[in-house]
Backbone as CSV, one residue per row, in Angstrom:
resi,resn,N_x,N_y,N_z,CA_x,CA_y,CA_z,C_x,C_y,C_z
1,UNK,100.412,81.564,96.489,100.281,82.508,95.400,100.626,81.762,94.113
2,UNK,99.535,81.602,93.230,99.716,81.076,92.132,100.174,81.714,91.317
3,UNK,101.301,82.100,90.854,101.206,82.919,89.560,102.327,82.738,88.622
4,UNK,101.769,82.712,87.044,102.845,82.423,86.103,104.169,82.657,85.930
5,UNK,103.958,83.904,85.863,105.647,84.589,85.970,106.957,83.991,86.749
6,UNK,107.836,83.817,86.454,108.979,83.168,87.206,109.609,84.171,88.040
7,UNK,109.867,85.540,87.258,110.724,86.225,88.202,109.515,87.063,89.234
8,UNK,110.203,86.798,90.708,109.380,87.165,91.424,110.629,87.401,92.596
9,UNK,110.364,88.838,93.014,111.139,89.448,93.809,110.760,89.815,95.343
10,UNK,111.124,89.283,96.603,110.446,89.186,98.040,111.241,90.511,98.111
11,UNK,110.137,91.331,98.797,110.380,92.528,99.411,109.610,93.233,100.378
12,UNK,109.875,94.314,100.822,109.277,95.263,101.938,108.926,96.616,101.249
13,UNK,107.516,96.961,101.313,106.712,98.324,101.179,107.550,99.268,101.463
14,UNK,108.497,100.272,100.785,109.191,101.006,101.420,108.223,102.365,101.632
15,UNK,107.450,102.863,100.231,106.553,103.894,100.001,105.493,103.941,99.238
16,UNK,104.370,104.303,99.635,103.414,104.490,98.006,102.876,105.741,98.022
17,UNK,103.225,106.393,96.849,102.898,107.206,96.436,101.413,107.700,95.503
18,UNK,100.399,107.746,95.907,99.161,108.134,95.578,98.844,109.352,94.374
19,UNK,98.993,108.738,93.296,98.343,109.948,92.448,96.370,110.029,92.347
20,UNK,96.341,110.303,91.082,95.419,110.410,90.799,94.621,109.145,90.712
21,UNK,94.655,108.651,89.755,94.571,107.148,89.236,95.127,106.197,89.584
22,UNK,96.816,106.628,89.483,97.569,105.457,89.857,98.626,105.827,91.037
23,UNK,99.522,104.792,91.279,100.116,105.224,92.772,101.826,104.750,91.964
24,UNK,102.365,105.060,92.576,103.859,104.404,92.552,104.375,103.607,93.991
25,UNK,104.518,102.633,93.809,105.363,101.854,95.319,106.421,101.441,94.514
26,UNK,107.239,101.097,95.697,108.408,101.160,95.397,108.653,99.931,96.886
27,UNK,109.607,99.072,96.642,109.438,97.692,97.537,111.277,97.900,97.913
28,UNK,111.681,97.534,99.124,113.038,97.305,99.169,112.855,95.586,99.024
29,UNK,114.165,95.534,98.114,114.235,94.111,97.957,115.738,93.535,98.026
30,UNK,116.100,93.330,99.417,117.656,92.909,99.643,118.603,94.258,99.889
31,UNK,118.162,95.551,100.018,118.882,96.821,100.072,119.008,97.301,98.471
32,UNK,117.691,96.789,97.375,118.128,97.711,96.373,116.299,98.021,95.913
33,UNK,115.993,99.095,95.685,114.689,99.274,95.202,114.120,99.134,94.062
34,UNK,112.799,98.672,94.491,112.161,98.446,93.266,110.988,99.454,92.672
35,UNK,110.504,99.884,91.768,109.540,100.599,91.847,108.505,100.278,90.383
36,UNK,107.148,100.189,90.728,105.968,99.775,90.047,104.887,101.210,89.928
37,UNK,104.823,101.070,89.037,103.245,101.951,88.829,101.913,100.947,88.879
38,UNK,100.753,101.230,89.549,100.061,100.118,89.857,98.802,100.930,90.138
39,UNK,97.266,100.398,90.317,96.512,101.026,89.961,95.847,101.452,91.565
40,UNK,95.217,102.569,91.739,95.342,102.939,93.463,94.026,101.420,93.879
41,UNK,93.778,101.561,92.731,92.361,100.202,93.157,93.368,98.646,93.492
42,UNK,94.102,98.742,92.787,95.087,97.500,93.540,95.720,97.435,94.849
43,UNK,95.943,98.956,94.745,96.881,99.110,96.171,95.987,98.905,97.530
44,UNK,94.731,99.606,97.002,93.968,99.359,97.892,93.630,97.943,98.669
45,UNK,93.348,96.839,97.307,92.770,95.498,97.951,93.753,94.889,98.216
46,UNK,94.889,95.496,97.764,96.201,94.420,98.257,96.230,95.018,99.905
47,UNK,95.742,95.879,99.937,96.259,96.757,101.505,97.965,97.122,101.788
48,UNK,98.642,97.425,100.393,100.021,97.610,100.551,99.714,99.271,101.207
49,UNK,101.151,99.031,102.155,101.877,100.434,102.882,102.692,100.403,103.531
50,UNK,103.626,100.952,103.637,104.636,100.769,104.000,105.005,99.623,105.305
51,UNK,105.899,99.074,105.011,106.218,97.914,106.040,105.684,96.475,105.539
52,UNK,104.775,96.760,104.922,104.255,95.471,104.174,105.229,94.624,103.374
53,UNK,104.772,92.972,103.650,105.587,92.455,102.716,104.802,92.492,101.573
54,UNK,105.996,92.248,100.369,105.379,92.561,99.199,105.967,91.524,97.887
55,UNK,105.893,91.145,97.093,106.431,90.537,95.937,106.523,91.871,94.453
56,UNK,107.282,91.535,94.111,107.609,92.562,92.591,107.671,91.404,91.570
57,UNK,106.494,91.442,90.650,106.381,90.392,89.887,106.925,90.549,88.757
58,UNK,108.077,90.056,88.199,108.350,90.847,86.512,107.751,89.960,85.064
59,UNK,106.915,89.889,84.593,107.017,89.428,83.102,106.814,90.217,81.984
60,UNK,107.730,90.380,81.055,107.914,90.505,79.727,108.353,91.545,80.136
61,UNK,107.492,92.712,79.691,107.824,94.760,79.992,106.838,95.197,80.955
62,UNK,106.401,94.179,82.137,105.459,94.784,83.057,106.036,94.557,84.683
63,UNK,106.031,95.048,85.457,106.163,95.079,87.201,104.719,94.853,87.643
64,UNK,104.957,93.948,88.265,103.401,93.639,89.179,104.198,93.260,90.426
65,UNK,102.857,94.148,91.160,103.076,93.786,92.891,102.106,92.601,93.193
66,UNK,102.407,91.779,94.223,101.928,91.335,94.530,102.215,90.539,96.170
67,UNK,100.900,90.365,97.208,101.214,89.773,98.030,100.617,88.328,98.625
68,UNK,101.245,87.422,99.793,100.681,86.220,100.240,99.431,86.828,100.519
């Protein structure tokens, strides 16, 4: 996984929550949670759901998920 950002957080799919447009997941990362708003079209091709491993990407004022 190539990606710029430095802070990058290993975690587990705890939930995703499906709205309209967008979804909320939320990743356990070490016993403390994380949670992203993210677009359901991401969630989709990432194939996140629960149990999945997952990365919580942070740069600047944004959360990105991301996985291997």
């Amino acid at each position: 996984m190539k990606i710029s950002a430095r802070n990058q957080l290993a975690g587990t799919v705890v939930s995703v929550k499906e709205g309209t447009v967008n979804a909320e997941v939320t990743l356990d990362v070490n016993g403390t949670h994380v949670t992203a708003m993210i677009t359901l079209e991401s969630v989709r091709s990432l194939g996140l759901a629960p149990g999945k491993k997952a990365h919580a990407v942070i740069k600047a004022s944004d959360v990105l998920v991301a996985v291997d």
